[in-house]
C-alpha positions, 0 to 999 in steps of 0.5 A, a space after each residue: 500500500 502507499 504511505 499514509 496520507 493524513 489529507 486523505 478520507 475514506 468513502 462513506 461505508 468504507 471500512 476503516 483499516 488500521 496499520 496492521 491491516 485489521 479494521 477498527 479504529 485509528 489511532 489519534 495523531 499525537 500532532 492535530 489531533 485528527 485521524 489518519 487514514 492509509 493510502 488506498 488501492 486506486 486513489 490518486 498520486 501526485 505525480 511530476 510532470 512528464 513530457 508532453 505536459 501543458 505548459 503555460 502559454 508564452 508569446 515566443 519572442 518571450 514578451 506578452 502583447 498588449 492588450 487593446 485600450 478600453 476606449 476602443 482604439 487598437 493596438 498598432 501593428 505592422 503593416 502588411 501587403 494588402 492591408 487598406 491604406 486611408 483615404 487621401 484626396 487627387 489634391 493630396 491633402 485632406 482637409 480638416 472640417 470646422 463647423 458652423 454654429 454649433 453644428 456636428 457635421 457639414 451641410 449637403 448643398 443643394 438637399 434641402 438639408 442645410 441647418 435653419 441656423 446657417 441663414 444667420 451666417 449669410 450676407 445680409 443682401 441673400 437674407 433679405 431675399 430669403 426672407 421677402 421670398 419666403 415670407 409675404 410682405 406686411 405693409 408698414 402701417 400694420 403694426 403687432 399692436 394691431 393684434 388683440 391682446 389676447 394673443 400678444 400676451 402668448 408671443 410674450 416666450 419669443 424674442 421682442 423682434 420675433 413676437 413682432 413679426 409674428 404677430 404682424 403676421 397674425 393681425 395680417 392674415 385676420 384682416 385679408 381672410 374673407 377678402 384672400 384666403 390664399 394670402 391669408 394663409 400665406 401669412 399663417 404659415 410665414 407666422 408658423 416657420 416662425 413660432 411653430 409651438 405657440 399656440 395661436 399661430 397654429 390656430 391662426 392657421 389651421 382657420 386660413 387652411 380651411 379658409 382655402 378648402 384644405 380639410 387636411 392641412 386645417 384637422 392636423 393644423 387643429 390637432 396641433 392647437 388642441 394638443 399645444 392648448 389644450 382647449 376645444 373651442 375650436 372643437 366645431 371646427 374639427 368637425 366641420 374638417 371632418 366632414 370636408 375629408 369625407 368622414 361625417 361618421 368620424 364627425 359625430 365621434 369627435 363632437 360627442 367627445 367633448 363634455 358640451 356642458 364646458 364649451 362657451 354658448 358660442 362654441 356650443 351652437 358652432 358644435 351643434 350646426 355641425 354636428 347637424 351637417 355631419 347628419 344631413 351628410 349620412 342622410 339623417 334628416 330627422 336627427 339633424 333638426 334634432 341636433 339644433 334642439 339647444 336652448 340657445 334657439 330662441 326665435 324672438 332674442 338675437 345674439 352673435 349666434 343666432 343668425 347662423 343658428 336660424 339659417 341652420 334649421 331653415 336648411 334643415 326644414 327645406 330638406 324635410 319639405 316643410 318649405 313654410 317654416 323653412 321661410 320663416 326660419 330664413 325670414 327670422 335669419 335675416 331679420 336677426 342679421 340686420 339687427 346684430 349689424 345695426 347694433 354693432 357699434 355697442 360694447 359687450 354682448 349683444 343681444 336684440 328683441 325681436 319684434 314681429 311687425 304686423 301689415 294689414 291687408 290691402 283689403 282692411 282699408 276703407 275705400 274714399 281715403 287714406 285715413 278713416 272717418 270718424 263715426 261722429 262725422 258720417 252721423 252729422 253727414 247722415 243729418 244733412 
């Protein structure tokens, strides 16, 4: 058997051996303490290396390689034939790129790429003719005080020349709408190059866009308002652009999503009218009256609404065939209208009682004059 190794155990249910050969106990070590076990047929024997053996790895010229930096560069080799040599341009210099206003990597020319920035950097006369290019003239006489207060306050985030223009721009475009939509909306979109994120100037142009008959252009230009806003009161409007794209049913999805108890009198009927088109539209004729069933319809009071709101249920009748109140929905529309117009000049909301006028016939009138005979003059008559 091998020496006794004090390191080595026996398996569980191995018999314990003693020197001798018996089995039993083994004596105590009389250094640790502990147990010693001899060596058994079959375990293990360390041994000295032979030939043959692995050897720790070793570069050959006896000097380990660095490894690569960990900031990604790598470590310098010799070339060999065959490897790619660096780009060099025909004039055999490259050239070192500077940017321009901050910018990381230069601007292709003629892509439509260039940065909005680099206009800054250009002469004074080729800005000038970009600007009088791109943007519609404002003549002088207007002026950003032309734009109501409402609306300046929320250019008050741009730079004082910026806001200016911009809302030189505004007050522009409402003051030629009914007369030039398309230069209305010109100067929309010169205002929207401008301040894209305000939200008035997206307002302002989705109004011309649907001014101009583009359905399309005017529901993303709301979208956009409403998203920047947060506010539905142009909710009539997108109703309206709806129906203009072809989706009266999409229409009536987006005006019975509002909580119409929150919308201002004005917006509530503007929503109403619409959603009164979007079912004349699916052919829902009966409905469509219905819709314009609101408590703003009060046919002897007239507010800023009301003739747009009376013209409404006139059509509406006409399509029903009820062509005597559909005229006399028409008669009270017209009526209310020159009303409103005479009383324009008044502060505040406006609101004007309408008064029935009552004709007589031509039959009513006594024959023999213009005015009629008091009784006591035909009596002293009739004496004679």
């Amino acid at each position: 058997m091998a020496d006794d190794d004090p390191t080595q155990r026996p398996r569980k249910g191995d018999a314990r051996r003693s020197s001798d050969g018996s089995s039993g106990s083994a004596p105590r070590s009389s250094a640790g303490g502990g147990r010693t076990y001899p060596k058994r047929d079959g375990d293990k024997k360390p041994h000295a290396p032979r030939d043959g053996d692995k050897k720790p790895y070793a570069p050959r010229d006896g000097e380990r390689k660095p490894y690569p930096k960990r900031d990604g560069e790598r470590p310098s080799y010799p070339k060999r034939d065959g490897d790619k040599k660096p780009f060099t341009p025909r004039g055999g210099e490259r050239k070192a790129f500077t940017p321009r206003d901050g910018s990381s990597r230069p601007p292709r020319a003629g892509t439509g790429h260039e940065r909005r920035d680099d206009r800054q950097s250009r002469p004074e006369e080729l800005r000038a003719v970009r600007a009088a290019f791109d943007e519609p003239i404002v003549p002088d006489e207007v002026t950003a005080s032309d734009l109501n207060a409402a609306a300046r306050n929320q250019l008050k985030t741009l730079s004082k020349e910026n806001a200016d223009e911009v809302a030189r721009h505004l007050a522009m475009a409402a003051e030629v709408i009914d007369a030039d939509p398309e230069l209305a909306h010109r100067h929309a979109v010169a205002a929207t190059r401008r301040a894209g994120r305000i939200g008035v100037v997206r307002e302002t142009a989705a109004i011309t866009a649907y001014a101009i008959g583009d359905y399309a252009l005017a529901l993303r230009e709301l979208r956009t308002y409403r998203r920047i806003s947060g506010s539905d009161d142009q909710i009539a409007l997108m109703v309206d652009s709806e129906r203009g794209v072809g989706r009266p049913d999409r229409a009536l999805e987006v005006g019975r999503a509002v909580d119409r108890g929150t919308l201002a009198q004005p917006v509530r009927v503007e929503l109403a009218i619409a959603m009164s088109g979007a079912r004349l539209d699916l052919g829902e004729t009966e409905r469509a009256l219905q819709e314009l069933d609101i408590p703003e319809l009060d046919p002897d009071r007239a507010f800023e609404w009301s003739p747009s709101l009376f013209a409404a249920r006139a059509t509406v009748l006409e399509e029903l065939g009820r062509d005597d109140e559909a005229r006399e929905w028409q008669r009270r529309a017209e009526v209310a209208e020159a009303a409103l117009n005479a009383a324009s000049g008044s502060d505040g909301d406006l609101e004007v009682v309408l008064v029935e006028e009552i004709f007589e016939e031509p039959g009513d009138e006594e024959p023999g004059g213009d005015e009629p005979r008091d009784e006591e003059a035909a009596e002293s008559e009739g004496e004679d």
